[in-house]
DOPA-786438 format. One record per residue (C-alpha): residue in one letter; x, y, z. Coordinates in steps of 0.02 Angstrom, whole numbers, plus 50000, padded with zeros to 5 digits. Layout:
<kegus>
AXYZ...
</kegus>
This chain:
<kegus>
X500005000050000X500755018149938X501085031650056X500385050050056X501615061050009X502595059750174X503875060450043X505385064750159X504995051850259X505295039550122X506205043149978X508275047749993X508535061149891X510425059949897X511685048349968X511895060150140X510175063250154X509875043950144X510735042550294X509535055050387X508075049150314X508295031550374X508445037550559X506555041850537X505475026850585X503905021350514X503435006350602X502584993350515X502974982150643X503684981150836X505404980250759X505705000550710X506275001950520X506035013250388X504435009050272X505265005450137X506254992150177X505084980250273X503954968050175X502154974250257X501604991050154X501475004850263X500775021050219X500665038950331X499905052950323X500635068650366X500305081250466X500195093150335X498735082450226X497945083750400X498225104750411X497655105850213X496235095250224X495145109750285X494115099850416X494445091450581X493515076150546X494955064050541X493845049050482X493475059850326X495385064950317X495665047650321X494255039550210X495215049850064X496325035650068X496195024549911X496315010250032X495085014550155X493015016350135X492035030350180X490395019950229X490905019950400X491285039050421X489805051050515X488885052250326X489095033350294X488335031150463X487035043150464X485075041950438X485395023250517X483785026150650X484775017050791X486455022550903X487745028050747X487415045050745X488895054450750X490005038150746X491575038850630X492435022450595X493935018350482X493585004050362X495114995550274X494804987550110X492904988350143X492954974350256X491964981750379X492344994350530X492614980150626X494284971250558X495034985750558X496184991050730X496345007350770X497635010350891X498505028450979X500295025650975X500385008350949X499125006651095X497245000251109X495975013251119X494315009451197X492735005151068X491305021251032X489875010851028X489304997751138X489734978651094X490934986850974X492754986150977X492925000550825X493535016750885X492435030850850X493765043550759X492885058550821X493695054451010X495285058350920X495125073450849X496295079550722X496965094250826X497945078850938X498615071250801X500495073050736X500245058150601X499305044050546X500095026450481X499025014050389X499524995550385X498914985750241X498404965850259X498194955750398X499254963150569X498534951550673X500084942050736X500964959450783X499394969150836X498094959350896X496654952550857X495394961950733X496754967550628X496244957750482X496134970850350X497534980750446X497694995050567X497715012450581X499155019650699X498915036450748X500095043450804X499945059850937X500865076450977X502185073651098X503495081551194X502945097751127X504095112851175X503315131051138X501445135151123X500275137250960X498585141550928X497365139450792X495835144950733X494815137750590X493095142450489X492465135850332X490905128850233X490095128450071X489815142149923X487855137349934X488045140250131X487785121750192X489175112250306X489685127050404X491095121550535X492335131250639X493645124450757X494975133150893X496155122850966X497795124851049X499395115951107X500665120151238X502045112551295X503745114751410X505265104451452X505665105451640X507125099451726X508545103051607X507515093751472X507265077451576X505405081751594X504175087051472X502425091951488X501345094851334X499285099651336X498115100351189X496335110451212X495245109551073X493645113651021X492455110750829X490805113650783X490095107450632X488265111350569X486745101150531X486805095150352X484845089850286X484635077250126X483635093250075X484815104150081X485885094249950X485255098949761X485645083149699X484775072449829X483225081449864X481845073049819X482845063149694X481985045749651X481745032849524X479895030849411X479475014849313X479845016649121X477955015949046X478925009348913X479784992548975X478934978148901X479874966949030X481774957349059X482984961248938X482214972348824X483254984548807X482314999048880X482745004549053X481464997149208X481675016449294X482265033149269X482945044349398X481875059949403X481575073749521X480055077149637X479655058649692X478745060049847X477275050449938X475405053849906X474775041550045X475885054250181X475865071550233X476145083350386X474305086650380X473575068450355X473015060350189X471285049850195X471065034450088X469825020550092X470005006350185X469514995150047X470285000349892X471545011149972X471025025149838X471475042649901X470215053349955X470745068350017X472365077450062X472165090350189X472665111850242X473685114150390X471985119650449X471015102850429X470295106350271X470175095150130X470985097349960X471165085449816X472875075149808X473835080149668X473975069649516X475695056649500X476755059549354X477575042149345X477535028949471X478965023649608X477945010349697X476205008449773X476745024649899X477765035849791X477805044749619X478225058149536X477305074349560X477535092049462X477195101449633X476205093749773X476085104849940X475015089550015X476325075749992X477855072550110X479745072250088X480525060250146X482355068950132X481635082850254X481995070750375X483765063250318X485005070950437X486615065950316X487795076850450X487185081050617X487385095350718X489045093050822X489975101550954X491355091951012X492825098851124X494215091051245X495745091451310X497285080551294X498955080951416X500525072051395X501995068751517X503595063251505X504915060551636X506745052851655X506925043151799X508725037751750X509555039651587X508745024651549X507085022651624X505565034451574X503945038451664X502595043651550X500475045751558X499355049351427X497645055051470X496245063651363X494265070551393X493335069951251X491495074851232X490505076951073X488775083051083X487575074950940X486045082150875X485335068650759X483365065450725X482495053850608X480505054350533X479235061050661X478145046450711X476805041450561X475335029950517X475055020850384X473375012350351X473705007250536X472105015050620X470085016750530X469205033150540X467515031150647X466145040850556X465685047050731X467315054450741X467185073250811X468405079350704X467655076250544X466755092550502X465505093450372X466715098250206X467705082650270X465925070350270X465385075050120X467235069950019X466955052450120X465385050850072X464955035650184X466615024350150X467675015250289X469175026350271X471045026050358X472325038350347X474265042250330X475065055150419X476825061950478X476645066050655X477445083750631X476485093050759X477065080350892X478885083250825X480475074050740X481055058350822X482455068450917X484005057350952X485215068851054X486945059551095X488115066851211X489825054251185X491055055551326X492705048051315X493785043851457X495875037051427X497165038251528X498875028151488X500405026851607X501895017651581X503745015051602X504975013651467X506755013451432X508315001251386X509664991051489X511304984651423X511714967051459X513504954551380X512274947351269X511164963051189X510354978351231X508574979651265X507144992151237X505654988951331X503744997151360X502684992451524X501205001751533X499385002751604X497845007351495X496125009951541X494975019051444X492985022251447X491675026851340X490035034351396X488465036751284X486875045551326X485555046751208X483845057051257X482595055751136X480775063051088X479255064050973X478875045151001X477245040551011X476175029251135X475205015851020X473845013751154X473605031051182X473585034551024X472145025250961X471205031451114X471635048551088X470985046250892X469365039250920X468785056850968X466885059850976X465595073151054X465155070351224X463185071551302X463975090651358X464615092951194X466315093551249X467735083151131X468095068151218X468865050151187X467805038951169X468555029051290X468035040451436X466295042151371X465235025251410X463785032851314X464735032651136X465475016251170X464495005051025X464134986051071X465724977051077X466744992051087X468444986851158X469514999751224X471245001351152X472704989251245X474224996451297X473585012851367X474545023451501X473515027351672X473455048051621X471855054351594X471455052851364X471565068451282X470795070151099X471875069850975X471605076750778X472325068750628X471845081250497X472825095950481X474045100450614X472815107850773X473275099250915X473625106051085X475175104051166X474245092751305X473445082251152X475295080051097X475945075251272X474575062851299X475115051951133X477055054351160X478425052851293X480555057051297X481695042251349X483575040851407X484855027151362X486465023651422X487915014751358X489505012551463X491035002551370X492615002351437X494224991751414X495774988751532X497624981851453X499124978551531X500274977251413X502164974451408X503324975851254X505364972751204X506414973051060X508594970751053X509594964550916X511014950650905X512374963750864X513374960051046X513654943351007X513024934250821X512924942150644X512114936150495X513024943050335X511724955950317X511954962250512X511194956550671X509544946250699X508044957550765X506944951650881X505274959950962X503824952051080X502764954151217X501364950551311X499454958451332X497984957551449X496434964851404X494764966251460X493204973251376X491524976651459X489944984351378X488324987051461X486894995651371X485335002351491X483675005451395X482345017851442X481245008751575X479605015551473X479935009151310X480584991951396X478744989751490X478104988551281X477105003951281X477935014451168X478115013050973X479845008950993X480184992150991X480804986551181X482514982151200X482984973351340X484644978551451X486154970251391X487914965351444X489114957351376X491364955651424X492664946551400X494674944151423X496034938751324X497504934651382X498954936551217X500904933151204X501874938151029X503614936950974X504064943650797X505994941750698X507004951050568X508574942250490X509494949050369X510294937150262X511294945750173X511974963850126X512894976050006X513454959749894X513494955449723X511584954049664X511294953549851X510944973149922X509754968150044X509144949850081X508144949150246X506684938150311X505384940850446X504194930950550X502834934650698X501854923250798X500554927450907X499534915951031X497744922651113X496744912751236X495084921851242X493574921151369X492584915951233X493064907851099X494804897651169X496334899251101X496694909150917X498414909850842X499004922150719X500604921450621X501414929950487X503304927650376X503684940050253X505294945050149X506324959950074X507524955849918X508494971349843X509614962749724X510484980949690X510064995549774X508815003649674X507584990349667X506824980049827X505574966049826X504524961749959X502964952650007X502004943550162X501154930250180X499744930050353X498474922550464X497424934750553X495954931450651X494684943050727X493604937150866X491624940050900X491534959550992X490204959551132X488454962551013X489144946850901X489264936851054X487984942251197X486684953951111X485054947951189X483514943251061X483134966251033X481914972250946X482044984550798X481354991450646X482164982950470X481774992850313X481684979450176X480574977649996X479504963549954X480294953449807X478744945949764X478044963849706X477714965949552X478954979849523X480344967049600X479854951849559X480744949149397X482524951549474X482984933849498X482164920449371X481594910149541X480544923449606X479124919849495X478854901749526X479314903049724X478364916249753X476704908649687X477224892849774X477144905649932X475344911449901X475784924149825X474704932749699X475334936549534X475304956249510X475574957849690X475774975349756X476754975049914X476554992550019X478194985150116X478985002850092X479145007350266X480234998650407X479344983150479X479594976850671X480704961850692X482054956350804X484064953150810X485264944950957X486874937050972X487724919950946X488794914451113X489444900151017X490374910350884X492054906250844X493534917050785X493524923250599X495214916850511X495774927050365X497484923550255X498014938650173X499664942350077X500624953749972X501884955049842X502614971249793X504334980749717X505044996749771X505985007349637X507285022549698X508375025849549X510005033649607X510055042149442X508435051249501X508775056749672X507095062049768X506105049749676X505295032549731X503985019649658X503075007749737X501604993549683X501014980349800X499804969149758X498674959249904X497424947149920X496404944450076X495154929350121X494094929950247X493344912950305X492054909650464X491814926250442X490654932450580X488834940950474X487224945250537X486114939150420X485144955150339X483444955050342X483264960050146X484434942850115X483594934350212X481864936550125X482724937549950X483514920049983X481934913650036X481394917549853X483024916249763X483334898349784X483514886449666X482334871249658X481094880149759X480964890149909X482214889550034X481134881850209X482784889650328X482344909150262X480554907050244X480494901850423X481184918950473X480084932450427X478154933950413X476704940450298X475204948350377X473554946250344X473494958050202X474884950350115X476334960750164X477974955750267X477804959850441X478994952650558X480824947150530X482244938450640X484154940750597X485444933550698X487504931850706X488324914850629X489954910450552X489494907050384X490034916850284X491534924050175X492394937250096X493674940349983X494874954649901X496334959249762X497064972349727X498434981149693X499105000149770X500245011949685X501325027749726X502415035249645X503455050249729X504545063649702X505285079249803X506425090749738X507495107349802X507255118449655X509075128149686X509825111749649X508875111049480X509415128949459X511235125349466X511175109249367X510255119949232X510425139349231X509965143849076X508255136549110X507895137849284X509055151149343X508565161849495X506975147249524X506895142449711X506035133449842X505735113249854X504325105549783X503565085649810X502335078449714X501585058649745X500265049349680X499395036049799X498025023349673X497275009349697X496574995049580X495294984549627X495324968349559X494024960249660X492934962749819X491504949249822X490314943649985X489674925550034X488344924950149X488684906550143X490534901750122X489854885850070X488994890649942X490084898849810X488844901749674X487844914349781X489264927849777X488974945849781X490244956749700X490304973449730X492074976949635X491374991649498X489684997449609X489495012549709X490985014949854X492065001349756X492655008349619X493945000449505X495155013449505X495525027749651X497095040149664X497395052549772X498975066049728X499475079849807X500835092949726X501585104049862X502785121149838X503725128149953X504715142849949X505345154450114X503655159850201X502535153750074X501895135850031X500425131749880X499895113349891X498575107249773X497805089549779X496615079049672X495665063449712X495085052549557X493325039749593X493215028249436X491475027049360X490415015049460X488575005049423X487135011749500X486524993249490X487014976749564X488384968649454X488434951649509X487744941749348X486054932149350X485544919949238X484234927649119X484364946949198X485084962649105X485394971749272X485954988649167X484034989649135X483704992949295X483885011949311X484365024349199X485785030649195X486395014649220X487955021149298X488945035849406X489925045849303X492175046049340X492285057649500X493885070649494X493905083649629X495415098749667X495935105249836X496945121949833X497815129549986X498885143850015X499895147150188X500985160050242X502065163650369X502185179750450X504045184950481X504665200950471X503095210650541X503255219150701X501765211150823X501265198250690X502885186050688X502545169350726X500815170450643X500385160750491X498805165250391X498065152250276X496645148150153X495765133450050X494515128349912X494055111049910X493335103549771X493665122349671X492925116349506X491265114849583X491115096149537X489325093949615X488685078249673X487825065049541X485985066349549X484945051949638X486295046649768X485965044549953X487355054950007X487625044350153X488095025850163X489195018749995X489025036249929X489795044750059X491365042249934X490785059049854X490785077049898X489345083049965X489315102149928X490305107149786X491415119349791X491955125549974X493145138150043X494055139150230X495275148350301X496115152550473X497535159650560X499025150850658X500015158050804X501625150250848X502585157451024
</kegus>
């Protein structure tokens, strides 16, 4: 895997400024060594990617990556109606947030969410950080379990000696994704340099980003083609148009009869009626297109794609020298990031009938219902949003001894340190409704006094076998209108309540580590053997209390029960470097490595890990290298312990009509099912169902490795090249099974329908699916290839001036340009590992693109510094490319497919030097994405397409102070 253009890290640009470079470590391993020549690809990211990115959301610095995803940043996990608001993950290879290890300073950091061992990325914010390194393939014998796609190292500020301040503002040219930051970082040595104190105060705010604020999203959609005569036709199944919205919801209410469910009426804010407007094309049985239509709801009003964040903190370092060789150091941070995330306001669907008694309905309203049974849909505006507020608080602290001691035989480094850290999430939420109430509050009708009542408080209106609604709270029923928007605030307290959750995580190692070399007393020809190991303790805990209202079953939200879940592992590791041979004939460099690692978990045994690799440079200028690994990743706490919860799944029936010729099985299985043909499923909104945990899970076992060649021509000084080709399987890979793949593979099968899926998920009475189960197994698999590219180059421009006056006299500064790319050769999904035919591929769809760069040109000259950088996303399918039998899946939508991506970054910083008052200050200034490259029309914005810019073209600026 390439590097970002830490280019002075890397590349020699001369034979004495080889020798400096080298001194600078990048540590793909526990044995220190320059990137370059180990066999694992490393790659870093400056600090100075991290100071021109224009944002301090490090999960989107990092997701820019070619290597990494973006579906697990705060936009990839946004609009998820459950605890990821907010949450920023880094996800290697998309292989999921989970097999990827984050670590601070080569240390475990505590998980965000609960039963989760990912680290949320926005408890580290940028402001700490000095780098980031990114190690490609499976780290698990080095690192520890879950690093089977790799791990992400960052790397803090340390032993800081001075102070410096800086203050941040940016956002969009059309005004959206306003965010600010200050932050500072001070630091003093004490005690003739022995001691060395170092604190980092920050504090970002970023601003509430709405699907409908986004051009390109709003209201985007798909329509059936009135034209499609069927399967491989020719002619597109959809179009993406503008203006699809739903008919059957609105603010206000829409009334339709119970029967036919034809609409009748839409409805004024004031409770008046007013025809529905007429559909332009159809989406399914709830949505179309519509030229204008005031009476229909948006869905993307509701689609919080960033949320409103204010997140601040404080970091402090310490460092002290016992001895000359013994160190005392601690590492403790506060981090707290306040969330403001909602989701839909509570709505109805066909849920509830109308009584014709109902004291609401005023005369205008009885004559458009002219005598029919009639339901309604509404959005639940007036009682509010579903508010999800999250306050995340992170707790760390980190002390430990380090230092060396000489013995006959070698000299040893060694780390001993303590780690605990905690993570505590509170999430208060509102606008939910009370079912029971509700239905009471409804069924509103006059009373003998002539008073508005419910009918449940007024025996006199109660009809023979009248049954009063279950689930009812003991307060008093107050009536409660569903056309327009009138209620009173006590109507809208009566039918919904607020609830608090808590989730506490936290984590404990003890972890010691060494490393010395065989120079004291045996040699290979290439230099001494290199040995590193160590040993870890750690223990996770996650506890997750749910509101004690919506656990007694009375609210709309499904009740989840308490959970806790822990466990400990217990892990020893030893790792080796021998170099063969050296600075021979056909021989520059011959070394070998090796790393073993053996884990004896709480839960699932004993796991071992291993991993050999090699480096062959059979002349200077060009170095082989490759690995070869067995990682494994063991079930987190949800995986393992998750009690049977209940949630909300939002899935489409593939037995509708509009669905149903996807696979050629549907057809036949889904009349074997009952089901009728022409079916029109109304399965457009989430349904209830339920998930939970496995305790019998066993470890995931992936074998990764790599094969790559490093090129750095002495002829061209400054200049390296690198391409590194991996391949990852993932088997017993731990999967939840999805509730969509679940009912699809019920359909889907060959030879009939598949009895296993079927028995997981129910139909209702009117036909649609109801009810759904999903659990944890280890079934299934995944796979990837690929290969990653840089090339890079940095050059002092007075040296090119010299070598060639008469063209580049009097031209100064340095300049270094790189290129990071990847190729992706293949990313495919088994649900089943044992059942190879069923693959999903996802190499060439939306957030897996075949080809990605990233390249960054930066100038430097006295005070002044101009970087520019460009990220390239290849063109991807809008449609699911994994072949069927019989299906043309480019018919599915038109356009078929998102157009090649190429966005530009320009920044400009300057140093203030010779100005009385003003030296020490640095001014500086940004446009991202400055050819206004806007965002292509029908995507989500969040999840898989969280790969592109949201906004177009943005600007940001700020000021640095330096004392």
């Amino acid at each position: 895997m390439a590097a970002l253009p830490a280019v002075a890290q890397q590349v020699p640009a001369t034979d004495q400024e080889a020798t400096t470079v080298d001194e600078i470590v990048v540590t793909g391993s526990r044995i220190p060594r320059p990137n370059l020549e180990q066999p694992t690809p490393v790659s870093t990211v400056p600090r100075e990617a991290i100071d021109n990115a224009g944002t301090q959301n490090l999960g989107d610095i990092l997701a820019q990556l070619p290597a990494l995803s973006a579906n697990a940043t705060v936009r990839g996990n946004s609009d998820s109606f459950g605890d990821d608001g907010g949450l920023n993950f880094a996800n290697l290879r998309n292989l999921g947030a989970s097999r990827t290890l984050t670590l601070i300073d080569g240390k475990r950091h505590v998980g965000g969410d609960a039963g989760n061992a990912a680290v949320d990325l926005n408890a580290v914010p940028a402001a700490l950080v000095d780098h980031v390194e990114v190690i490609t393939g499976g780290a698990s014998a080095v690192y520890g379990s879950d690093a089977v796609s790799g791990v992400v190292n960052i790397i803090l500020k340390d032993d800081y000696e001075g102070g410096e301040m800086t203050a941040q503002y940016g956002g969009a040219e059309s005004g959206a994704g306003k965010a600010w930051s200050v932050n500072g970082v001070f630091g003093k040595n004490f005690l003739d340099g022995r001691a060395n104190l170092t604190a980092t105060l920050f504090y970002d705010h970023s601003d509430q980003v709405l699907a409908s604020d986004i051009k390109a999203i709003k209201n985007w959609g798909t329509i059936l083609n009135p034209d499609d005569t069927g399967p491989n036709d020719g002619v597109p199944n959809r179009f993406i148009v503008p203006n699809v919205l739903t008919d059957f919801l609105d603010e206000n209410g829409v009334i339709f009869d119970a029967g036919t469910f034809e609409i009748i009426s839409a409805f004024t804010r004031d409770g008046r009626p007013v025809p529905q407007q007429p559909r332009l094309g159809d989406n399914s049985f709830a949505f179309g297109q519509f030229a204008d239509c005031e009476t229909c709801a948006s869905l993307d009003d509701y689609v919080v794609l960033v949320p409103k964040t204010d997140r601040y903190g404080a970091n402090v370092r310490g460092r002290f020298d016992i001895t000359d060789n013994v160190t005392a150091y601690v590492d403790a941070k506060y981090v707290r990031s306040e969330i403001k995330d909602f989701f839909q306001p509570s709505f109805t669907f066909g849920d509830y009938l109308i009584e014709p008694d109902n004291a609401f309905i005023t005369p205008e309203i009885a004559t458009v219902v002219a005598g029919r049974d009639i339901t309604f849909g509404r959005f639940n505006e007036d009682i509010g949003v579903r508010t999800n507020d999250i306050t995340r608080e992170t707790y760390r602290a980190v002390a430990g001894l380090k230092g060396k001691f000489e013995t006959g035989l070698a000299d040893f480094d060694w780390d001993l340190s303590y780690n605990y850290g905690e993570t505590q999430n509170t999430f208060k939420g509102s606008g939910n409704t009370i079912p029971g109430n509700y239905a009471a509050a409804i069924d509103a009708v006059r009373a003998p006094d002539g008073s508005i009542q419910c009918r449940v408080n007024v025996p006199s209106a109660q009809y023979l076998g009248y049954v009063a609604p279950t689930g009812m709270t003991n307060e008093t029923c107050v009536p409660f209108n569903v056309f327009g928007r009138q209620n009173t605030a006590a109507a809208i307290d009566y039918v919904s309540h607020d609830s608090t959750r808590t989730h506490t995580i936290t984590q404990e190692v003890v972890s010691g580590l060494f490393n010395f070399d065989t120079s004291k007393f045996f040699n290979l020809p290439g230099g001494p053997l290199a040995f590193a190991g160590g040993f870890e303790y750690r223990k996770e805990t996650s506890e997750n209390i749910n509101d004690a209202f919506v656990k007694s079953g009375l609210s709309e939200t499904a009740p989840q029960p308490d959970a806790y879940g822990e466990f400990d592992v217990t892990e020893g590791f030893l790792e080796f470097n021998a170099p063969l041979l050296a600075d021979m004939p056909f021989a520059y460099r011959l070394s070998i490595d090796g790393a073993y690692r053996y884990a004896d978990y709480s839960t699932v045994g004993g796991a071992e890990a291993w991993k050999v690799g090699g480096v062959y440079a059979p002349v200077r200028d060009v170095t082989f290298r490759g690995t070869y690994s067995r990682a494994v990743r063991a079930p987190n706490i949800t995986e393992a312990f998750l009690p049977a919860t209940a949630g909300f799944f939002s899935v489409t029936d593939p037995c509708d009509v509009t669905n149903i010729n996807q696979d050629p099985n549907r057809v036949a299985n889904c009349a074997a099912a009952g089901v009728p043909v022409g079916f029109n499923s109304n399965t457009n909104a989430s349904i209830d169902g339920t998930s939970s945990g496995n305790p019998n899970l066993n470890a995931e076992e992936a074998k990764s490795w790599t094969a790559g060649v490093v090129l750095q021509p002495r002829w061209m000084p400054g200049f390296s090249f690198t391409a590194d080709y991996y391949d990852i399987r993932i088997d017993d890979a731990i999967a939840s099974i999805g509730a969509q793949s679940i009912i699809n593979n019920c359909y889907d099968a060959n030879g009939g329908l598949d009895a296993g899926y079927c028995s997981l998920f129910t139909r209702g009475a009117d036909g649609n699916i109801n009810f759904v189960e999903t659990t944890y197994i280890n079934a299934a698999a995944l796979e990837t290839t690929g290969w990653d590219f840089q090339v890079a180059y940095t050059k002092n421009l007075e040296e090119l001036a010299l070598d060639h006056p008469t063209m580049f006299g009097g031209i100064k500064g340095r300049l270094s340009a790189s290129l990071t790319a990847n190729h992706l050769t293949k990313l495919n999904f088994f649900e089943f590992q044992d059942r190879p035919d069923q693959v999903n591929i996802n190499k060439g769809e939306i957030g897996a693109p075949e080809w990605a760069f990233q390249s960054r040109v930066n100038y430097t000259n006295g005070p002044l510094t101009l970087a520019w950088e460009a990220r390239f996303q290849d063109e991807v399918a809008r449609f699911d490319v994994t072949p069927k039998a019989g299906i043309n899946p480019e018919e599915n939508t038109y356009p078929a497919y998102v157009r090649a991506q190429f966005y530009h970054d320009f920044t400009v910083r300057y140093a203030i030097e010779n100005v009385p008052y003003a030296r020490g200050l640095e001014v500086f200034g940004g446009v991202k994405n400055a050819f206004n490259n806007t965002l292509p029309y029908g995507l989500s914005g969040n999840g898989t397409s969280s790969i592109y810019d949201l906004y177009g073209r943005q600007f940001f600026g700020g000021i640095r102070a330096r004392f």
